[in-house]
C-alpha positions in Angstrom: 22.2 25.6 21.8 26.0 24.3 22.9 27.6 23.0 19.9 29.4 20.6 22.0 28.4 17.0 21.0 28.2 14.1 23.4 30.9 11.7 21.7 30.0 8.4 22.6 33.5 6.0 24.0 34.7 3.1 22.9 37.3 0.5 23.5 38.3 -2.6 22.2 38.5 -6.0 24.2 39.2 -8.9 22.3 37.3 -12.3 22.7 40.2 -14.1 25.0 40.6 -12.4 27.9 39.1 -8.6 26.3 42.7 -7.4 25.6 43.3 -4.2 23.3 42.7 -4.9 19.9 44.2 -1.4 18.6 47.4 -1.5 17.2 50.1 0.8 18.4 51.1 1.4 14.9 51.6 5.1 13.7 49.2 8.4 14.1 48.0 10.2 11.7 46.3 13.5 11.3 46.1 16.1 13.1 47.5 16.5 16.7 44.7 16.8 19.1 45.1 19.9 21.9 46.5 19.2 25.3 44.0 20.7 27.3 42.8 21.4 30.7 38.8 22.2 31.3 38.0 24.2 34.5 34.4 23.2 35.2 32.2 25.9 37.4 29.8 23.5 38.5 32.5 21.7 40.4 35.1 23.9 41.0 37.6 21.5 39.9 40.3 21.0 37.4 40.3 17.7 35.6 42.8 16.3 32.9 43.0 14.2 30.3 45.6 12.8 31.7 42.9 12.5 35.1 40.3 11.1 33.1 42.3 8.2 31.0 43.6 7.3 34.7 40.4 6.6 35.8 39.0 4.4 32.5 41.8 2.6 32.6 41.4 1.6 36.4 38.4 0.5 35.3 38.7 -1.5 32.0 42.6 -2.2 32.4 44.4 -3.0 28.4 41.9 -0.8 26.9 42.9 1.8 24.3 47.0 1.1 25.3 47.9 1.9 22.3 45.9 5.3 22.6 47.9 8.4 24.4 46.4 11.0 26.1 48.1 13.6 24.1 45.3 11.8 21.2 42.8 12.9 22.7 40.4 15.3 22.4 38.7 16.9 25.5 35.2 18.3 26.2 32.8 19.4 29.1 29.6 20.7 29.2 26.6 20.9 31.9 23.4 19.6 31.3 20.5 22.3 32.1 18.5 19.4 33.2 20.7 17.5 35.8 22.9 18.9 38.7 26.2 17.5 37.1 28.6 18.2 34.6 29.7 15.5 31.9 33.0 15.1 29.9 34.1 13.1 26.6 37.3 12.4 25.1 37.9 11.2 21.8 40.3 10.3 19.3 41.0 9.5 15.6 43.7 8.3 14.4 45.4 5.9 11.6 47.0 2.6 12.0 48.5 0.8 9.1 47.1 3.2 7.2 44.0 2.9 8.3 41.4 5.1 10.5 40.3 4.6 13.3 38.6 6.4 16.3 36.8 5.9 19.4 35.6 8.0 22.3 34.8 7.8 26.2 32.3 9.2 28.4 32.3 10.8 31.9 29.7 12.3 34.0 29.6 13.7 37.5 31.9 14.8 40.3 33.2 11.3 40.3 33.9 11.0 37.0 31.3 7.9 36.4 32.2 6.3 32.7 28.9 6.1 30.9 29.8 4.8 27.9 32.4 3.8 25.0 32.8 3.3 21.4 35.5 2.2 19.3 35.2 2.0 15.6 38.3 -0.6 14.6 39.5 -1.2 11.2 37.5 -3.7 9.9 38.8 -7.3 9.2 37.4 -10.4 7.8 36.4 -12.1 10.5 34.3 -9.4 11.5 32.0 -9.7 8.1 30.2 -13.1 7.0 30.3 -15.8 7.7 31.5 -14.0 11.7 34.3 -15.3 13.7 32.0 -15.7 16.5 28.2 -16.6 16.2 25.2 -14.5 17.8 25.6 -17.1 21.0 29.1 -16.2 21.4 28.5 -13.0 21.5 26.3 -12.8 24.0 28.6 -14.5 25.8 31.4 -12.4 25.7 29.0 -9.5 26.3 27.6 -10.9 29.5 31.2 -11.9 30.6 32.2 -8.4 30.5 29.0 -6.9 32.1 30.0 -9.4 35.0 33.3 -8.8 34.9 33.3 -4.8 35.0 30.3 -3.5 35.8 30.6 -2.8 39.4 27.4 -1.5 40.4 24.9 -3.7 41.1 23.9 -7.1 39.4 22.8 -7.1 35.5 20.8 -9.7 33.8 20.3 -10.1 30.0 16.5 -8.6 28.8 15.3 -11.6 26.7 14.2 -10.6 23.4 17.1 -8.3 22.5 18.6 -8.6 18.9 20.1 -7.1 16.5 17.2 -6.2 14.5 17.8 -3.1 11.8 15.2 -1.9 9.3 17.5 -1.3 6.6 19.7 -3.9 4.8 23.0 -5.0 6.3 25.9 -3.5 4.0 28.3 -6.6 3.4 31.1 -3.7 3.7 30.3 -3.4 7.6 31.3 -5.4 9.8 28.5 -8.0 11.6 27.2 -6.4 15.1 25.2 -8.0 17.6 23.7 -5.9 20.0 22.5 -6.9 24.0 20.7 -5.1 26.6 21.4 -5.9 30.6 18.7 -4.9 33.2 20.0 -3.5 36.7 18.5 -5.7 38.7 17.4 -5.2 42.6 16.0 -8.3 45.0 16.1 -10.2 41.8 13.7 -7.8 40.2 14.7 -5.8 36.9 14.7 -2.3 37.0 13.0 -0.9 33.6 15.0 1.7 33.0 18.7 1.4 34.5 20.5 -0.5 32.0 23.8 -2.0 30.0 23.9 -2.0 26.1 26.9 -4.0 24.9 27.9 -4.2 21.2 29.8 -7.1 19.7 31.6 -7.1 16.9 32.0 -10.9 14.3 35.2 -10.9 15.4 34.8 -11.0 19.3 35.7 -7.3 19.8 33.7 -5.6 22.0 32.8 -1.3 20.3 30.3 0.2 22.4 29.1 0.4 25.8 26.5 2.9 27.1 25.0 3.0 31.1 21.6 4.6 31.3 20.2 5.8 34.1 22.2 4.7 37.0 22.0 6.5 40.6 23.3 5.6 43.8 20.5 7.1 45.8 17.4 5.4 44.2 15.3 3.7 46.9 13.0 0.4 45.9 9.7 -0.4 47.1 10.2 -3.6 49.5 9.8 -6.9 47.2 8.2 -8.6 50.3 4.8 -6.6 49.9 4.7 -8.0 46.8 0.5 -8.4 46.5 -0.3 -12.6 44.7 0.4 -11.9 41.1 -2.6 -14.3 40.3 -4.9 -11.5 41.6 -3.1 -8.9 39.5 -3.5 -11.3 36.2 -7.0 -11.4 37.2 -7.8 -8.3 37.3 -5.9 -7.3 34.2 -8.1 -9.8 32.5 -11.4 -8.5 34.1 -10.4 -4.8 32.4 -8.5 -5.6 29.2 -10.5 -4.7 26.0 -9.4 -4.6 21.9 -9.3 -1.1 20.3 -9.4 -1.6 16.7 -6.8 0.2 14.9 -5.1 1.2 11.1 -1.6 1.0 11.3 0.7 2.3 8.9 4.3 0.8 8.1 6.5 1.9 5.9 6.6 -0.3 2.1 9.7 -1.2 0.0 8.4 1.0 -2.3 8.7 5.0 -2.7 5.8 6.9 -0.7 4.0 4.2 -0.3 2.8 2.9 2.9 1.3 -0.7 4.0 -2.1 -0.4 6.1 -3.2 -3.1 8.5 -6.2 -3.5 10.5 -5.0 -4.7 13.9 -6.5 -4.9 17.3 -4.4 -3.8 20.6 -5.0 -4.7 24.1 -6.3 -2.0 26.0 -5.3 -1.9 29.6 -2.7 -0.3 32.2 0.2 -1.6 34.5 -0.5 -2.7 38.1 1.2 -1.5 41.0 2.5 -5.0 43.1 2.0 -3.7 46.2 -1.2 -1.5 46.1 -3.1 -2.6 43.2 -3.1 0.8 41.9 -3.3 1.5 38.1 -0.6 2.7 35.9 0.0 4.4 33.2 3.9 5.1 33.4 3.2 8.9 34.7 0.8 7.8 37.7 -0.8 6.2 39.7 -5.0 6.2 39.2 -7.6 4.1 41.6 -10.1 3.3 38.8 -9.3 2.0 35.6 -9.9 4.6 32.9 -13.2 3.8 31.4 -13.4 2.9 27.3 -14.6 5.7 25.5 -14.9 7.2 22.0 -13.1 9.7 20.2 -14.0 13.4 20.5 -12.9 15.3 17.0 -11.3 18.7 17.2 -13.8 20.3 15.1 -17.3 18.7 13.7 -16.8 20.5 10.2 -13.9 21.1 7.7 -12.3 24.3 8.7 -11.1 26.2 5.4 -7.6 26.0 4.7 -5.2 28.8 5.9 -4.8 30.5 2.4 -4.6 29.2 -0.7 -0.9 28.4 -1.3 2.2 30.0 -0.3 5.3 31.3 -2.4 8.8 30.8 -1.0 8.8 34.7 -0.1 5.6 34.3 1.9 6.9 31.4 3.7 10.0 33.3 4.2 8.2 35.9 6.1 6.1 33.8 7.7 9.0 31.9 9.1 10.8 34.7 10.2 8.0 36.0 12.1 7.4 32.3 14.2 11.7 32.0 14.8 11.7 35.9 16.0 14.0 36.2 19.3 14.3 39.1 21.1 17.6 39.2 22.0 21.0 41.3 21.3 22.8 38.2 21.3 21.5 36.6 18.4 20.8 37.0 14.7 18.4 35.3 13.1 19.4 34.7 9.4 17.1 32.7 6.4 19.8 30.0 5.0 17.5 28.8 1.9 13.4 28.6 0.9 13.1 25.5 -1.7 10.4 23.6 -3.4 10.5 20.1 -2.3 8.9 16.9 -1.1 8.8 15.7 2.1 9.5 11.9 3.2 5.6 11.5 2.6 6.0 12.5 -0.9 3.8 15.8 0.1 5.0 19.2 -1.6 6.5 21.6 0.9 8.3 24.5 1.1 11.1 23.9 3.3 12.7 27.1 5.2 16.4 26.3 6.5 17.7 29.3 9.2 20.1 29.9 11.3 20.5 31.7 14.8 24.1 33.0 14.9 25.5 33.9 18.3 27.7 37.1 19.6 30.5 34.5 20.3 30.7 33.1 16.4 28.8 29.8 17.6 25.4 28.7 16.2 22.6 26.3 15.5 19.9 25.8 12.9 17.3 23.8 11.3 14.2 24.1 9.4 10.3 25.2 9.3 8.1 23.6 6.3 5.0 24.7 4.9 2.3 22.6 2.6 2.8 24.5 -0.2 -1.0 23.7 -1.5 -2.5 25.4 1.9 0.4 27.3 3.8 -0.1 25.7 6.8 2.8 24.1 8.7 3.9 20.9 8.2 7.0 20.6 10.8 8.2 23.7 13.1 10.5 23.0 16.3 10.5 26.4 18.2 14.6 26.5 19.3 14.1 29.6 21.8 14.4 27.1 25.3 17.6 26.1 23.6 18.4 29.7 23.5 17.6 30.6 26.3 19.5 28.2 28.2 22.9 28.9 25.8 22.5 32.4 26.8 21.9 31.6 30.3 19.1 33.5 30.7 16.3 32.5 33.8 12.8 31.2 32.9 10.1 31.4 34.8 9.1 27.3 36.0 5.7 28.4 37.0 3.5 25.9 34.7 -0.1 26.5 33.3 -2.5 23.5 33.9 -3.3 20.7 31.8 -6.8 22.0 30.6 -5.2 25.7 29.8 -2.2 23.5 28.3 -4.9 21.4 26.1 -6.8 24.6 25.2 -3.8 26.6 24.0 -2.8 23.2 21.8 -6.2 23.1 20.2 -6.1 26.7 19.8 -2.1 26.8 17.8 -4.0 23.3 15.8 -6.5 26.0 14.7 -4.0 28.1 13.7 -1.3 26.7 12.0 -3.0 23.7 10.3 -6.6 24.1 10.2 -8.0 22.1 7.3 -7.1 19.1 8.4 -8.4 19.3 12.2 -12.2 17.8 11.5 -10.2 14.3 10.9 -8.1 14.2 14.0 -9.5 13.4 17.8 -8.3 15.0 21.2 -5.7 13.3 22.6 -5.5 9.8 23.8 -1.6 10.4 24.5 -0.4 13.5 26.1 2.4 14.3 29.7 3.6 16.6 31.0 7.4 16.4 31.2 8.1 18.1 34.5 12.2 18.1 34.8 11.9 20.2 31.6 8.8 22.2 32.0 6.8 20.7 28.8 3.5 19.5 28.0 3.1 16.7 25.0 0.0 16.5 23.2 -0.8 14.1 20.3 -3.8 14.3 18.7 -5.0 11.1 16.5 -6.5 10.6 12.8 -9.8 9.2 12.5 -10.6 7.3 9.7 -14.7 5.4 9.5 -14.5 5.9 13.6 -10.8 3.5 13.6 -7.9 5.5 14.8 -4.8 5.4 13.2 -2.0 4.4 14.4 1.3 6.4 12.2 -0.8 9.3 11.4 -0.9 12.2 13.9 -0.5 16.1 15.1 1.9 17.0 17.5 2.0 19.4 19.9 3.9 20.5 22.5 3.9 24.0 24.9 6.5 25.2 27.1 5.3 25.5 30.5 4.0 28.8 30.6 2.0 28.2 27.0 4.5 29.1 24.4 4.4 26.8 21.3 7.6 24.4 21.4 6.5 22.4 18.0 3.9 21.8 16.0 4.1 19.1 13.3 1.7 16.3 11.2 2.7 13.5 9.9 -0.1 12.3 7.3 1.6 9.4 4.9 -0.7 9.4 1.7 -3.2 6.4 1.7 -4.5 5.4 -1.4 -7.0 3.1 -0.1 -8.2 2.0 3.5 -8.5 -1.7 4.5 -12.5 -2.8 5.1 -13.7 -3.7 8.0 -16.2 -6.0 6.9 -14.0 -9.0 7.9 -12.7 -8.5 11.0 -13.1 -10.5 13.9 -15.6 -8.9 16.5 -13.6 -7.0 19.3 -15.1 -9.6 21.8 -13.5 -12.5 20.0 -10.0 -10.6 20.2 -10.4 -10.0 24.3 -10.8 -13.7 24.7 -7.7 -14.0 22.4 -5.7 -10.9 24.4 -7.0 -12.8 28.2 -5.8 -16.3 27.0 -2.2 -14.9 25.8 -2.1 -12.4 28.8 0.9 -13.3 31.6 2.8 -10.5 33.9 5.9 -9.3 34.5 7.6 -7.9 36.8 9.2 -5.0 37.4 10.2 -1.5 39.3 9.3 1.7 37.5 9.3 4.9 38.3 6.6 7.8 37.9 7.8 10.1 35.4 6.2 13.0 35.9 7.5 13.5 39.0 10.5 15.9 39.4 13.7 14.1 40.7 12.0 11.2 41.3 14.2 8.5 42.4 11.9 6.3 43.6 10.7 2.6 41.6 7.6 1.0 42.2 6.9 -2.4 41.7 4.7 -3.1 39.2 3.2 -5.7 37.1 3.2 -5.0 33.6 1.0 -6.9 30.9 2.3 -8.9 28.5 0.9 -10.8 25.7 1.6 -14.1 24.2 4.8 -13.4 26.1 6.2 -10.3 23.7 5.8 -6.7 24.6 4.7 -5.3 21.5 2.7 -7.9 19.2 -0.9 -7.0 18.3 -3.1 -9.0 16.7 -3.9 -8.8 12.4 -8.0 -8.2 12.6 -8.9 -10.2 9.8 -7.0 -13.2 11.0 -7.1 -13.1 14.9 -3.5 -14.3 14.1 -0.3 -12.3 16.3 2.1 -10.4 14.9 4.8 -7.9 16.0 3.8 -4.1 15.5 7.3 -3.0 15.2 8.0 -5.8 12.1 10.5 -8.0 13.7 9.2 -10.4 11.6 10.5 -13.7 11.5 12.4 -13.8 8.0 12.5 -17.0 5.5 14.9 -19.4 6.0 15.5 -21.1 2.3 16.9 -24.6 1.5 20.1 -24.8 -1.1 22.5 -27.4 -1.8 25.2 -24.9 -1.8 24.9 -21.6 -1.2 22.3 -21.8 1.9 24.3 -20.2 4.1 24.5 -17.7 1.6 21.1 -17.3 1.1 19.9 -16.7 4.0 22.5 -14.4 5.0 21.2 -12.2 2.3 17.7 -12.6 3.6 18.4 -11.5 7.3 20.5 -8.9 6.3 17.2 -7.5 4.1 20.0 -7.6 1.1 17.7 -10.2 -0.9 13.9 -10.5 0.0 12.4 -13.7 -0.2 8.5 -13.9 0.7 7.9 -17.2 0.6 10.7 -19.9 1.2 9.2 -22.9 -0.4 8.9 -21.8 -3.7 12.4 -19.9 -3.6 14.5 -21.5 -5.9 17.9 -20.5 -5.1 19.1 -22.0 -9.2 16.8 -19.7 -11.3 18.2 -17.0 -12.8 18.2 -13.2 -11.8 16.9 -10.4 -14.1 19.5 -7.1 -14.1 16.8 -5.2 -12.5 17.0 -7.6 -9.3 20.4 -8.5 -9.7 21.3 -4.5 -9.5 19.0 -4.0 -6.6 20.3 -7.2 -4.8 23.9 -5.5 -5.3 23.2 -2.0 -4.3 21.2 -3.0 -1.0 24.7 -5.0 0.0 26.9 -1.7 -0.6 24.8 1.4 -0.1 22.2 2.8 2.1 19.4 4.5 -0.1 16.8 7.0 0.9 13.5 5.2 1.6 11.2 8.4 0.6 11.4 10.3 -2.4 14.4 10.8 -3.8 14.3 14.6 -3.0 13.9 17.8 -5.3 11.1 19.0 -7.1 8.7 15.9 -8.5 9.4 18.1 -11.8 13.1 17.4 -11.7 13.6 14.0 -10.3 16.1 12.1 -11.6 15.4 9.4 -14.2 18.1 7.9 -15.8 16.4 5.6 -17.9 13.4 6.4 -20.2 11.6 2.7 -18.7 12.6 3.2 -15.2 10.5 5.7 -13.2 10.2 6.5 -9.6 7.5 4.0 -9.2 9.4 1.4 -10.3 10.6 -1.4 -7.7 14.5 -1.0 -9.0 14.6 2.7 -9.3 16.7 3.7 -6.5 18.9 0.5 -6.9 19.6 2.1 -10.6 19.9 5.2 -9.9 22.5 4.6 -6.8 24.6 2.8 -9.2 24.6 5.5 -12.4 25.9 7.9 -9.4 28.6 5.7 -8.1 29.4 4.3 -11.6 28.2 1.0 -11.7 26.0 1.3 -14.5 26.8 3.6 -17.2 24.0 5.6 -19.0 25.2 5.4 -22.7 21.8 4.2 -23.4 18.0 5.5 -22.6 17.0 2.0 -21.6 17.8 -0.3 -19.2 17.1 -4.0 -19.4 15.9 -4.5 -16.4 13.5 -7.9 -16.9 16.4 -10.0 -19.1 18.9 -12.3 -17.5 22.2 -10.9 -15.9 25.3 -13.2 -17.3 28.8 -13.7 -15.7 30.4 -10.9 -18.3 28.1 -8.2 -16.9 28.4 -9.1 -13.8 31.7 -9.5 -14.0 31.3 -5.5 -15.6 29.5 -3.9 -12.4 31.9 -5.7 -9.6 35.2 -4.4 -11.7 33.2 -0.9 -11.5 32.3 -1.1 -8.1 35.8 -1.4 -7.2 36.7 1.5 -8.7 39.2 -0.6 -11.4 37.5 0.5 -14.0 40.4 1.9 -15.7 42.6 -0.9 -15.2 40.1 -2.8 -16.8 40.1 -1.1 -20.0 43.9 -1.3 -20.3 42.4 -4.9 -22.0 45.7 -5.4 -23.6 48.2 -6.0 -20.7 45.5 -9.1 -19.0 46.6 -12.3 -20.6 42.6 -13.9 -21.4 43.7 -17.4 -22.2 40.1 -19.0 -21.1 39.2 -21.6 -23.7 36.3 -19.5 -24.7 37.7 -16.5 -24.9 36.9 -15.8 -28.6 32.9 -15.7 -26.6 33.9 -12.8 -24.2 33.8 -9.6 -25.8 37.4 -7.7 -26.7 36.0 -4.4 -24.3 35.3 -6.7 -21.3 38.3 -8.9 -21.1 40.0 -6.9 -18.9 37.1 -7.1 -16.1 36.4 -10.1 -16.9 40.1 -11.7 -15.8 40.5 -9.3 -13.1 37.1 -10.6 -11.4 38.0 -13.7 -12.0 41.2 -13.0 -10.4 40.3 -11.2 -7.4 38.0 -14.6 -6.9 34.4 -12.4 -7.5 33.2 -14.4 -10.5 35.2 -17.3 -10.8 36.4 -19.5 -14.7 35.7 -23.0 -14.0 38.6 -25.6 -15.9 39.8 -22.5 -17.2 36.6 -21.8 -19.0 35.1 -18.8 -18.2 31.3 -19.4 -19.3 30.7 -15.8 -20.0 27.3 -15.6 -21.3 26.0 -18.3 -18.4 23.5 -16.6 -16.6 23.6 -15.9 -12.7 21.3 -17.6 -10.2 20.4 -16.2 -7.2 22.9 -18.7 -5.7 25.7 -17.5 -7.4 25.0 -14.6 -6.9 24.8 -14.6 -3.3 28.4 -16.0 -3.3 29.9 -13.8 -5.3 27.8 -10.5 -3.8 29.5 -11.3 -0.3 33.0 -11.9 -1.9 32.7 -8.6 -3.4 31.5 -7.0 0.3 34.7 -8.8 1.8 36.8 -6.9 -1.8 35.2 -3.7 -0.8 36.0 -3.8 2.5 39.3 -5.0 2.4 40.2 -2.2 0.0 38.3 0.8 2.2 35.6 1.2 -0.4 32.9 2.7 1.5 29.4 3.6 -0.2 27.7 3.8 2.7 25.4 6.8 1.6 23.1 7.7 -0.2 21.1 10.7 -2.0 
């Protein structure tokens, strides 16, 4: 594989009329090369000096302050399209301070594909924003108008800025659009414009997918009466009851729903044709039920594996026969996988003649031997070594066969509780067929539980992998609404939209059909909860509480969007009661720190527990255990008090800490404590307590400091975001975690 990574671009343009935001103040670091790339493909000699020309034309003020002696410079050819692509990047300081950014090229014309800039981060870019989500899009769809010169864009509806981890209140706020091409009016589904906005106005990142000048459209005027369509998309659609598994707050474990999904393809506008995003098909696929791999339990490969056995196994599956590259083991360990299952993970390395490289890693269940997760990297070889292939594919059946037939092999125990595939293409620019093949649990398929499989063109396994998350108990179906009742809820919600789409199984296919696509109750991907009938959104953009709070709302419900604080129910939140330590430290760590949503990696035998009464099952563990490592929370005791009150002292303790001014702090003699209860704050903490209150974190009221007062979740809120503003300001970064 080409080590050469595709560094995204980026630019600044400021919320007036997008002028640079980067300061031409001082470079740091180290001088970048000034280079010259001569690119085969093209036969041409390009320069930085070429390349910044050409950005510049076309997003004039941007990166001024940037030279093109700052860059770096980097070419590479895709295998899989006829054109060569380019990236410049730099990194430098200003006031101290880094910052970098990067811009893309592609083709003989040197078509900019993207930028990123990453800014030094100011206030008005963190809560409360200097501009709101509104103005954002604003300023987004301003510059798609502005600059975007090749064809017209419109905003795709339902586009937010929706993460599944908390928000750090270090980082600045970043709201995040999507623009369709569009063509006769008509979006095209896959040509678009994502645009990133920073809370101060700044626009960081631009990316163009897609985009080709000589796509031809299938002519809008044959578009067939879209009440037709609807009706026959209502005639055919059907519920397939489903589990499906999401993720949980807490470590390996997973919450199951029984949900019902609408069962039915695309349209094509003009022909009536069904389709399911790789063809076209006269008939409607008829419902049918789920075939198993094998009737009976297969035994299991062997009976546990050492890390020598897997070593050897692993060696014999990564075997290349080439001169040009060694193959060497980097480590066999004893672990746990991000399902909590015990694995032997195998990390290796293929060295090439030239010094390059690339790596990753094989793992086996260590109970069975079988494989859990391989990724064959020989097609990445082979096309860094520039070797030919041969394109002549096998069929689907012999592709489907051979799949089975590595299933059998690698991971046979658990076959007689997964189905043939209800999901599998064949990916045709690259010569690779996709199987995945489906648990079964009491005849319900589930949805987050699979084997996957996929075969280079000629049969040769690419990858073989199951995810199986440990369920502890299955959801009944004893009170689920009959699949009839949830068709006449799917027909009543059903409308259509519009579209052009190609067929992707097609080799340079630039062609887009028009097609009407299902949607229901006008979303793309809600599914209704089983027991309920009721909708809700399969990939949990749920709709977050919104609390009440006579002064720290805004607050509040920051924290709550941000998935800092998590509030299930926001009428019987009371923002004034008082926070235990246990949720005070997780409320403070989720603001600061990404942690790792698995286990916590290692062998189970030797995971770290601070804390004799805090385990990995409890809800605070990784908040505890992220702030022993960075300091926070000191382990001079075997407990932790995690259910009594946190007070404005300790509080006042962990901010100081955070900081890193812990050792100021304890210089207790040069901070003048003149509250009018000091005598109440204790002679070790006086120093944190009176820089805290200095640095405005956890303010003295009437020069009374009130240090035994416990914290609501009000106050906290407050203070938590003045100390993400502290952070920040200061270039405290704890972004990550174990």
């Amino acid at each position: 594989m080409k080590k050469i990574g595709i560094i995204l671009t980026a630019s600044a343009l400021s919320i007036g009329m997008f002028s640079s935001a980067v300061s031409a103040a001082g470079t740091g670091g180290a001088q970048p090369y000034n280079v010259m790339t001569q690119v085969a493909a093209v036969d041409v000699t390009v320069s930085k000096e070429d390349l910044l020309k050409k950005f510049k034309a076309s997003f004039p003020g941007i990166f001024d302050s940037v030279k093109a002696s700052e860059f770096y410079m980097h070419s590479y050819e895709n295998p899989y399209e006829n054109k060569t692509r380019y990236d410049m990047s730099f990194n430098k300081q200003v006031k101290g301070k880094e910052i970098y950014g990067s811009i893309g090229f592609s083709g003989d014309n040197f078509e900019i594909e993207s930028f990123h800039y990453e800014p030094v981060t100011t206030a008005d870019a963190l809560f409360p924003a200097k501009v709101s989500k509104d103005e954002a899009k604003k300023i987004a769809n301003d510059f798609v108008q502005k600059y975007i010169k090749d064809g017209s864009y419109q905003l795709t509806e339902g586009m937010n800025d929706f993460y599944y981890s908390p928000q750090l209140l270090t980082r600045p706020i970043r709201y995040s659009f999507s623009f369709n091409r569009v063509q006769d009016g008509i979006a095209i589904q896959d040509q678009n414009v994502n645009v990133t906005i920073l809370g101060s106005g700044e626009i960081v990142e631009f990316n163009r997918f897609n985009t080709s000048k000589s796509s031809t459209f299938e002519d809008v005027k044959k578009l067939n009466d879209s009440k037709e369509a609807l009706a026959k998309i209502k005639d055919n659609v059907t519920a397939k009851l489903q589990y499906q598994i999401t993720a949980s707050d807490e470590i390996n474990k997973y919450d199951v729903k029984l949900v019902y999904t609408p069962d039915v393809l695309s349209l094509n506008a003009t022909t009536g044709e069904w389709f399911n995003s790789y063809e076209f098909l006269a008939e409607h696929p008829a419902k049918k039920g789920y075939e198993m791999i094998v009737e009976k339990a297969l035994p299991a490969k062997q009976n546990g594996i050492t890390k020598e056995e897997a070593k050897k196994t692993a060696e014999n599956l990564l075997k290349v026969d080439s001169s040009k590259v060694k193959l060497s083991i980097q480590s066999v360990e004893e672990t746990k996988n991000y399902n909590g299952q015990d694995v032997i993970s195998v990390q290796y390395m293929y060295n090439y003649s030239n010094g390059s490289g690339s790596g990753s890693n094989i793992e086996f269940d260590k109970k069975t031997g079988e494989l859990v997760q391989f990724h064959s990297m020989k097609r990445e070889i082979t096309e860094y070594l520039e070797e030919k292939k041969d394109d002549k594919a096998i069929s689907y059946e012999e592709a489907l066969a051979k799949a089975v037939q590595y299933a059998k092999e690698y991971l046979p125990s658990n076959l007689h509780q997964y189905a043939l595939p209800t999901d599998s293409f064949y990916e045709d620019p690259r010569g690779l067929y996709y199987f995945s093949f489906p648990r079964i649990v009491d005849g319900v398929l589930v949805s987050g539980d699979q084997i996957n499989v996929h075969l280079e063109n000629d049969g040769t396994l690419g990858g073989i992998s199951i995810n199986r998350p440990q369920i502890d108990e299955w959801p009944s179906k004893d009170k689920v609404i009959s699949e009839k009742e949830a068709e006449e809820i799917f027909k009543k919600s059903v409308s259509l939209k519009t579209s052009y789409m190609k067929e992707y199984q097609k080799k340079e296919n630039n062609h887009y059909n028009l097609i009407y696509s299902p949607q229901f109750n006008e979303e793309d991907y809600q599914v209704l909860e089983a027991n309920t009938g009721k909708w809700f959104n399969q990939y949990n953009r749920e709709v977050l509480p919104e609390v009440s709070h006579k002064t720290a709302a805004d607050e509040l419900n920051y924290l709550i969007q941000a998935k800092v604080l998590t509030v299930k129910d926001a009428k019987t939140f009371n923002g004034d009661a008082t926070v235990s330590k246990g949720e005070a430290i997780k409320i403070m760590m989720n603001s600061l720190t990404y942690m790792y949503s698995g286990f916590p990696g290692g062998d189970s035998e030797n995971v770290k527990q601070t804390f004799t009464n805090v385990d990995s099952k409890h809800t605070s563990y990784q908040a505890i255990e992220r702030a022993v490592e960075l300091g926070v929370l000191t382990a001079d005791k075997s407990t932790f008090d995690v259910d009594s009150p946190i007070t404005k002292e300790e509080l006042s303790v962990w901010y100081i800490r955070a900081l890193g001014l812990e050792e100021a702090a304890k210089q207790s003699k040069i901070f003048k404590n003149d509250y009018t209860d000091s005598k109440k704050i204790k002679a070790e903490n006086a120093g944190y307590v009176v820089l805290a209150d200095s640095l405005g974190l956890v303010k003295a009221e009437k020069n009374e400091f009130n240090p035994t007062k416990q914290v609501t979740y009000a106050d906290l809120a407050v203070s938590t975001i003045r100390l993400g503003h502290e952070m920040s300001k200061k270039g405290r970064d704890y972004r990550f975690g174990y």
